[in-house]
C-alpha positions in Angstrom: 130.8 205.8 85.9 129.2 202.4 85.6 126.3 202.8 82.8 122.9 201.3 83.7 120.5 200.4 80.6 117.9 203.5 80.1 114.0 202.5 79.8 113.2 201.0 76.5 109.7 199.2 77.1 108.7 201.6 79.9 108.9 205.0 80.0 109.5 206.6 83.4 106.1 208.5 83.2 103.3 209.7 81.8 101.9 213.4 81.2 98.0 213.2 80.2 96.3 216.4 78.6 99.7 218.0 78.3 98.4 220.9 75.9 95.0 220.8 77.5 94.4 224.1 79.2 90.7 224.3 80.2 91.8 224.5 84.2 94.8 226.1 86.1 95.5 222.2 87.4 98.0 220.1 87.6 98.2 216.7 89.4 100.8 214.5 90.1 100.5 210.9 91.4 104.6 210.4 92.3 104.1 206.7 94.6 101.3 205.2 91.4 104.2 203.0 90.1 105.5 199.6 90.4 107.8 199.3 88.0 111.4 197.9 89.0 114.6 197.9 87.3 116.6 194.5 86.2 119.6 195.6 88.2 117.1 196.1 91.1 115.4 192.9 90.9 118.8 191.3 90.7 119.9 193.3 94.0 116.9 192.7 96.5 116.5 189.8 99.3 114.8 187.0 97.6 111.2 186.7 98.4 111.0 190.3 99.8 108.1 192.2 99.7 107.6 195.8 98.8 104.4 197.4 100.4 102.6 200.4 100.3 102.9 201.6 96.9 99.5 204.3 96.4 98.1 201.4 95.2 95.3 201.8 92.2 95.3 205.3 92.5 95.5 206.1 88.5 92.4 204.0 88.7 90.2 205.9 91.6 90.8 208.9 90.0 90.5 207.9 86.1 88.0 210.4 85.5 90.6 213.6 85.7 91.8 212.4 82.1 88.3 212.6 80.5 87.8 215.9 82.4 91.3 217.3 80.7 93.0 217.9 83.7 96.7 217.2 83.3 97.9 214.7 85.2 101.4 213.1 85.5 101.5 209.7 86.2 104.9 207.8 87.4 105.7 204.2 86.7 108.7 203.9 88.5 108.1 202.5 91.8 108.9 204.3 94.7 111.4 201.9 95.6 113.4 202.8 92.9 113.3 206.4 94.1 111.3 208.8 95.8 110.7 211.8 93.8 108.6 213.1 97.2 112.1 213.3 99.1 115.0 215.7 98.7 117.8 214.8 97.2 119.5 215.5 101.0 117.1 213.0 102.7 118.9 210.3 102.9 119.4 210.3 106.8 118.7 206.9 108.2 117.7 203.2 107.0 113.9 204.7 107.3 111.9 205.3 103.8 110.3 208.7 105.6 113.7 209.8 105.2 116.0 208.5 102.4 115.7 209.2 99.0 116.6 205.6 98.0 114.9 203.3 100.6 117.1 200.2 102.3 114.2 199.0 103.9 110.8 198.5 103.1 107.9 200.6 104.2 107.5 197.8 107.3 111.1 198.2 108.1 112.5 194.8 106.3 115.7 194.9 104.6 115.8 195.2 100.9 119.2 194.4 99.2 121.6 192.3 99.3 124.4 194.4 98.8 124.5 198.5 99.7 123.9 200.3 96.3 126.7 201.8 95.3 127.0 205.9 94.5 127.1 205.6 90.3 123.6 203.5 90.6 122.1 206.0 93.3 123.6 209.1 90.8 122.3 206.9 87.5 118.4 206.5 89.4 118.8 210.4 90.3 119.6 211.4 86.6 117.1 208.6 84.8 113.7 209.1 87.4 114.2 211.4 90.0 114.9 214.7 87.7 113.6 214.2 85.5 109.7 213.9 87.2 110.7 216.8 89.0 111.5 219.0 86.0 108.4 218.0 84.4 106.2 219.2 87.4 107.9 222.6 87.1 107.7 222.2 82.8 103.7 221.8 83.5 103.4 224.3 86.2 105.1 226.7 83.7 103.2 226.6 81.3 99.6 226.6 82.8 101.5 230.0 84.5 101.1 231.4 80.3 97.3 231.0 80.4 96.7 231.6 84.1 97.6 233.6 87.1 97.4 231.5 89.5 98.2 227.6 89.4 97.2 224.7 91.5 99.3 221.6 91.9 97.4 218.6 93.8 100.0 215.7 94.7 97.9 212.3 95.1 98.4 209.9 98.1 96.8 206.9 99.6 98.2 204.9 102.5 96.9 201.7 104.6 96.8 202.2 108.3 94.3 202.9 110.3 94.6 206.8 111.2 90.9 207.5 112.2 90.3 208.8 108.7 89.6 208.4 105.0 91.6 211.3 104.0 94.8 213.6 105.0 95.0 217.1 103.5 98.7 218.4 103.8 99.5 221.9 102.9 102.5 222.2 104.7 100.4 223.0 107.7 99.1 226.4 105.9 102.0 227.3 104.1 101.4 226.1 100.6 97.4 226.5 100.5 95.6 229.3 101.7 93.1 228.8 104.5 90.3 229.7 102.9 90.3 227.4 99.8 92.1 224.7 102.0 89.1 224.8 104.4 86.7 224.6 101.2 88.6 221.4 99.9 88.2 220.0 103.6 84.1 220.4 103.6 83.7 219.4 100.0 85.1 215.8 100.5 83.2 215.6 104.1 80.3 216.7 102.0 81.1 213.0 99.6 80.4 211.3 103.5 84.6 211.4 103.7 86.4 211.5 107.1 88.9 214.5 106.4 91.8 215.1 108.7 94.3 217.8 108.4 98.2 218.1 108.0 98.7 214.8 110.7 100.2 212.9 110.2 100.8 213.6 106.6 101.2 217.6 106.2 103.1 217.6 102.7 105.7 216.0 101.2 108.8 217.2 99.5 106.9 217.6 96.4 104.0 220.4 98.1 106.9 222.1 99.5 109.2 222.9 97.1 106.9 223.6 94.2 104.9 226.0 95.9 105.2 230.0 95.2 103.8 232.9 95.4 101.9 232.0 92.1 101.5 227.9 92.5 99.4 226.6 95.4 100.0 223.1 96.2 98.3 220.4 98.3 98.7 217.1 99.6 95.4 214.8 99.2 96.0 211.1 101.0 93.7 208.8 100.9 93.2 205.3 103.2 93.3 202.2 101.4 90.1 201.2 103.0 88.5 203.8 101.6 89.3 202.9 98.0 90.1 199.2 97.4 88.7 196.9 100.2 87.3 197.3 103.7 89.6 195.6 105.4 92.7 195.5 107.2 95.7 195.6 104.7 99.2 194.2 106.0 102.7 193.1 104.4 101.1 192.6 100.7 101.4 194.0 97.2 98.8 194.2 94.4 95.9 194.0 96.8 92.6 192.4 95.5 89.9 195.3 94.7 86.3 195.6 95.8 85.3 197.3 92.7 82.0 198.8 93.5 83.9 200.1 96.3 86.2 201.5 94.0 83.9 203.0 91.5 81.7 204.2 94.4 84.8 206.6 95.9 85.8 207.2 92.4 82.2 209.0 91.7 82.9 211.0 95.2 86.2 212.0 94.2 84.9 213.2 90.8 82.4 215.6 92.2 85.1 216.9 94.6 87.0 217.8 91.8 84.2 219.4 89.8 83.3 221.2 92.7 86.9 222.4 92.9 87.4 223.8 89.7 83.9 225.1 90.2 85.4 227.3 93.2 88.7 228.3 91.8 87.1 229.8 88.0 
């Protein structure tokens, strides 16, 4: 098997207040990358453009590493790999279901050449796994100072759905109503739109970490919301309105206060 060089300047991810264990929380921000391989770079269509990354959301919600929360941040781009798809979505050409996108999230092509099995097997071993297995490392071990454990998997997306934010628990499967229906009201109660399970009801990562001990929930939030008010198209790294970001960022921290305020 062909050997691709492992991270040395970047590591795949970040785990913040790892041995903090004030709150039964974990969150994971899976999409908050942008980092690209060399082999990559050297593989996609010149000039193409990769939208649609959760853009600045490490940023929005800096205030869970000050509050201990642990978080996991990954630097990998989606485009390298999904870690909020299977390992048997790989269906079609479309990124809502391949583990390894083709296209872009606008349906352009992305490579040259197909990948070939060894580099899709070498990105599953280096990124994919191993965010995965430190979800369940964390999970596990809020599980030896608490009961019950909450995982919240952070979103954001850019079209216009009617909303400022999506709440996906696998349409009641991985939340319970009652505390899913509190979360709801206390981000309407921040002057948020709130919408739930559609179109967005939980990705791979709210399913398959849920249990009878871990509740997990999906929280996506609209571009517009967070970085600019405006429309946002075929771009990367989009500019930031920052009071607008530091406004939402203050509404987004008393959500979370209020959360942990509900679940002690």
């Amino acid at each position: 098997m062909t050997q691709l060089p492992v991270i040395l300047h970047q590591k795949p991810f970040t785990i913040y207040n790892q041995d903090q264990h004030l709150y039964p929380i974990v969150v994971s921000m899976p999409h908050s990358g942008t980092w690209l391989t060399q082999k990559m770079k050297d593989q996609l269509i010149q000039d193409v453009i990769l939208p649609n990354n959760d853009w600045y959301i490490p940023q929005v919600y800096h205030f869970l590493k000050a509050m201990k929360i642990t978080v996991i941040e990954n630097h990998i781009s989606r485009y390298v790999i999904d870690p909020n798809r299977s390992l048997q979505d790989c269906l079609n050409d479309s990124y809502k279901t391949n583990l390894i996108y083709t296209h872009t999230t606008l349906d352009d092509p992305m490579y040259l050449h197909p990948l070939s099995q060894d580099e899709i097997e070498q990105r599953i071993n280096l990124y994919y796994q191993p965010y995965h297995q430190a979800i369940k490392d964390a999970l596990s071990e809020k599980k030896k100072y608490f009961d019950h454990v909450y995982l919240i998997d952070l979103h954001s997306f850019g079209a216009d759905l009617g909303c400022d934010i999506i709440l996906g628990n696998r349409r009641q499967t991985t939340m319970n109503k009652t505390l899913f229906n509190f979360v709801h009201q206390e981000l309407e109660k921040q002057g948020l739109k709130v919408t739930d399970n559609e179109p967005f009801q939980g990705g791979y990562i709210t399913q398959s970490h849920a249990s009878q001990s871990v509740e997990t929930l999906q929280i996506e939030m609209r571009y517009k919301s967070y970085i600019a008010d405006r429309y946002f198209g075929k771009e990367e790294f989009p500019e930031i309105d920052q009071e607008l970001m530091q406004q939402t960022s203050l509404k987004l921290q008393q959500f979370f206060h209020s959360f942990i305020q509900y679940i002690q």
